[in-house]
N, C-alpha and C positions, 0 to 999 in steps of 0.2 A: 401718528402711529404707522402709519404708512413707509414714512420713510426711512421709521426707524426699520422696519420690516425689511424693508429695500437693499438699506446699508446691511443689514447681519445676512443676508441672502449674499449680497456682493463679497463679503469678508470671508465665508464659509467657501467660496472657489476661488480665494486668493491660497490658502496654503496646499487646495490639491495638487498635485503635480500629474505631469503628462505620463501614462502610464508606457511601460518600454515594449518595445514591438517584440510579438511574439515569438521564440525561436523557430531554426529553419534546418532543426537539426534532431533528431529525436536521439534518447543516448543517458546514460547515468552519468554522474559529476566526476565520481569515483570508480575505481574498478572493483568489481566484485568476485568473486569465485566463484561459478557457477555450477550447480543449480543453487538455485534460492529460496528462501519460505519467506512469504510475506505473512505477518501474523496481523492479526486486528480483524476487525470490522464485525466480529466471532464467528471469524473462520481463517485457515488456513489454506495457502493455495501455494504449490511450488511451480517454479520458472526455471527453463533448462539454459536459455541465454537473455543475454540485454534486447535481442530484437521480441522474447516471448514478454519479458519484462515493460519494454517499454510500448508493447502493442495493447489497446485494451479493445474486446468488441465493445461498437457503438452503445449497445441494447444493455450492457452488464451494468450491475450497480457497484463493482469494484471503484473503489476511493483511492488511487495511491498514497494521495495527501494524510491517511487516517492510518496509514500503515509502518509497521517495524518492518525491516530486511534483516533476516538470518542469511548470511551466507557460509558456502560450504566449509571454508575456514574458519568457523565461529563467532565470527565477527558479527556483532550488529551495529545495523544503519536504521537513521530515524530518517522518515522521507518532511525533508523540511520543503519542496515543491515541488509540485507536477504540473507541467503547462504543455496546451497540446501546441502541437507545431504548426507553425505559419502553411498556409493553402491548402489545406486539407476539405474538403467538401462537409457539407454539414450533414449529422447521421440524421435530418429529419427527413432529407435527400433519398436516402434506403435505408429509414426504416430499423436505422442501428444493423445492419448486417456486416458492414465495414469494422474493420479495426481503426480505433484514432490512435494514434502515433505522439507517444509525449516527450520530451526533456524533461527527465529527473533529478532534481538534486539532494542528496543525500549528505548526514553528518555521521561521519564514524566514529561510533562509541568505543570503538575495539572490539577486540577479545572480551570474553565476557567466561566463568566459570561455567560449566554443564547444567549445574544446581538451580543457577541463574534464569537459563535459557529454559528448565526446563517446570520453572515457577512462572515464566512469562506464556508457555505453549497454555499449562493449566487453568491459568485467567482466562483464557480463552473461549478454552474447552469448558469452563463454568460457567459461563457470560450465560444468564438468560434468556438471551436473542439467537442464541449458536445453536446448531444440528445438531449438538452433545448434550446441550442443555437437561441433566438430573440422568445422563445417563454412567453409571459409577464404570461400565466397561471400558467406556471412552477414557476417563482419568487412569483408569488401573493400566490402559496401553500406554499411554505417556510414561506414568511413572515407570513401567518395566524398559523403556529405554534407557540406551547408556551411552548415547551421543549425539553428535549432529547428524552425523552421515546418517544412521538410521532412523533420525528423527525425521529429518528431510524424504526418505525413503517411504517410510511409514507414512507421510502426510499426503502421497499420491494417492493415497488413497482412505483417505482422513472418513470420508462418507459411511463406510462401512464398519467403525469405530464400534457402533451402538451395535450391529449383528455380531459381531465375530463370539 
């Protein structure tokens, strides 16, 4: 029993592979138009370039990996990986004060219709877990938008959705 043990132990790190060293370059795959809305995670947060984009503070619970990209040209991108970049000190160091620095890669969906984009903001904005969560003011300002630009606009300040 032992050695059957032994052998499936041995077998099981014969097909890992050595993983690749981590980039030394923080940066998205693709270019994007910026500003940006990142959607997911149930909530919305816009980015004015690739350096706000691809900075995260240490302390935040932002995901890239769980997120869509809206860009200003309507484009969405799905974030297929974010890895942070080679030398960077570890945020237990301070405390998450620091920003960690990723390499992004993104797949572009396209252009996408308004209708679209503006069914994907809504999921959102319903998600249970979201700062809108049962609040109908928040969905009724989405729905009175009538594009990116002002959607992206509008989501600077997504927080105050439920007062206005």
């Amino acid at each position: 029993m032992r050695r059957l043990a032994a052998l499936l132990s041995l077998l099981t790190t014969i097909s890992c592979k050595a993983s690749d060293p981590p980039p030394t370059t923080a940066g998205v795959s693709m270019t994007l138009q910026y500003p940006v809305l990142l959607i997911g995670q149930a909530s919305l947060d816009v980015r004015d370039s690739e350096n706000a984009l691809t900075s995260i503070p240490g302390a935040s619970s932002l995901n890239l990996n769980e997120r869509t990209i809206l860009d200003s040209a309507g484009r969405l991108f799905t974030v297929t990986r974010a890895v942070p970049i080679a030398g960077q000190k570890s945020v237990m160091w301070d405390m998450g004060t620091s920003a960690r620095r990723f390499a992004v890669t993104v797949e572009g969906k396209g252009a996408v219709p308004w209708r679209d984009v503006q069914n994907l903001v809504l999921d959102e904005v319903k998600k249970p877990t979201s700062i809108w969560a049962g609040h109908e003011r928040a969905v009724r300002r989405v729905q009175g938008l009538s594009d990116v630009r002002s959607l992206i606009e509008a989501c600077r300040e997504a927080w105050r959705w439920t007062r206005e």
